[in-house]
C-alpha angles and dihedrals in degrees: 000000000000128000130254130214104215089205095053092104094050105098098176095077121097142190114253092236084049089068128071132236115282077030111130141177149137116287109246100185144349100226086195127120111262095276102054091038090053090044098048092047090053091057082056104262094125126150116280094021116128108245124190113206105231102177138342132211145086079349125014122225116208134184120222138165085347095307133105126226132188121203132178116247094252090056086046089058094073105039106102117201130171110224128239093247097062100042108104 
């Protein structure tokens, strides 16, 4: 049987290379095998948390409960927020 996503329904998501710079939201998911979730959530990207999108490019800086992070393009791919605008 094929798998669901239970958030496929959910439109207002977007992938972090997908938002532009000033940008900011609240991370919805972390779509990473086990490792690089539980890495990046260390370093204080966790679901639910408020992230500001500093600069993009070949590595995106984001700023996030007063701290900054910067993450290559590939590992922004699959980091999922929903942005401020579309959170009612």
């Amino acid at each position: 049987m094929p798998s669901v996503d239970p958030l496929s329904h959910c439109n207002r998501s977007a992938r972090l290379t997908d938002v532009q710079a000033g940008e900011e939201g609240v991370v919805e998911r972390l779509d990473l095998e086990a490792d690089e979730r539980f890495r990046l959530m260390r370093l204080g990207l966790v679901p639910g948390r408020r992230v500001n999108l500093v600069k993009r490019g070949s590595r995106f800086l984001l700023a996030t409960a007063g701290a900054r992070l910067a993450i290559d393009r590939a590992l922004a791919a699959h980091v999922y927020i929903i942005r401020s605008q579309d959170i009612a």
